[in-house]
N, C-alpha and C positions, 0 to 999 in steps of 0.2 A: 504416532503415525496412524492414519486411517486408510486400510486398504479394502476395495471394493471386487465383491466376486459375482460376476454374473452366474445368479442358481433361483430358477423356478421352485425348488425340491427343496429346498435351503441345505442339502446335503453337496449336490455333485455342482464340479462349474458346468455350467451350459456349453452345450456346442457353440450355438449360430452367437455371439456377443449381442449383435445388433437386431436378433429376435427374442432377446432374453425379457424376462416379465418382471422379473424381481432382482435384486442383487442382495447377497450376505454382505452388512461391513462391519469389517472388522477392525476396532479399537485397541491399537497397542502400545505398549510402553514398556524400552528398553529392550527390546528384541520377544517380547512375550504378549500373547493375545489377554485383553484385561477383559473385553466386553464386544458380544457380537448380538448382531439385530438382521434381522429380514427388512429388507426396503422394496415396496412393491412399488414397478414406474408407476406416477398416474396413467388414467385411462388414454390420456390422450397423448403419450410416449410411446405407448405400446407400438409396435412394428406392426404397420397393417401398408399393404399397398392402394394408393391412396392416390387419386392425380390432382395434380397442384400443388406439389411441395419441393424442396429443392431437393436435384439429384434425379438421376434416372437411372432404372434398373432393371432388366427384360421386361419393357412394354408398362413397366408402373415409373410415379414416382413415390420418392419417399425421402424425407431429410431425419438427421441423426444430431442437430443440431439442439436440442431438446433436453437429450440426453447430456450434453456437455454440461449444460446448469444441473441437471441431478447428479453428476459426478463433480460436481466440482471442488465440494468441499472433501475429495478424496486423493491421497495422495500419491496410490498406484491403484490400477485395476490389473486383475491377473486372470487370462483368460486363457481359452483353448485355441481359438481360431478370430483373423481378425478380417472382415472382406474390405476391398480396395477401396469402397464407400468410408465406411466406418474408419479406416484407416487414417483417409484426409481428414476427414471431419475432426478425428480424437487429434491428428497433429494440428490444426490450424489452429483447436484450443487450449492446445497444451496439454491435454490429459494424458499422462504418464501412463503407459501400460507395459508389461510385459506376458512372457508367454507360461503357461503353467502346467509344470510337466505331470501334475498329480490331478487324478480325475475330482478327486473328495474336496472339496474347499477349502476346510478348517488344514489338512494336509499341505494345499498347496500352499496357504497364508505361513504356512509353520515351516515351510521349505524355504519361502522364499526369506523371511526374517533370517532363516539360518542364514543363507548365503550373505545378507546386510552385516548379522552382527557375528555372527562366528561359529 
């Protein structure tokens, strides 16, 4: 399983998900982390407000759509916060998320396996 954390810091999850600059993923097998990596978005995922793209958002636009191909080969994201944008966007593509009750990453990847495998 490969679970995705939005963290600039590669330590804590990010607040904002859909301003986040990099995400830790994390490779596991059989309820246990085997191998994690930092994934910085390219430049041109990064959250900037921007007119001309799909979605509007006080007086900008901005689309998240981007992001659904850099998560895709992931099989949850676990984050802190998800806004109403980001939210459609992650449903229409399927991208599995849930919410993370541990600030640190490598914690909340490790919480969440527990709850999967026991």
């Amino acid at each position: 399983m490969k679970i995705a954390v939005p963290s600039n810091d590669k330590k804590t999850v990010f607040l904002r998900t859909g301003r986040a600059e990099a995400y830790m993923i994390y490779e596991t097998d059989d309820g246990k982390i085997i191998k994690s990596y930092h994934r910085p978005l390219p430049e041109d995922l990064v959250h900037k407000h921007e007119h001309g793209h799909h979605g509007h958002h006080g007086g900008h636009r901005h689309s998240h759509r981007g992001l659904c191909s850099f998560l895709k080969d992931c099989d949850v994201v676990l984050l802190n916060h998800i806004g109403p944008h980001l939210k459609e966007t992650f449903d229409e593509c399927r991208i599995r998320y849930k919410m993370a009750r541990q600030k640190i990453a490598e914690e909340a990847v490790k919480e969440y396996l527990e709850m999967q495998y026991g």
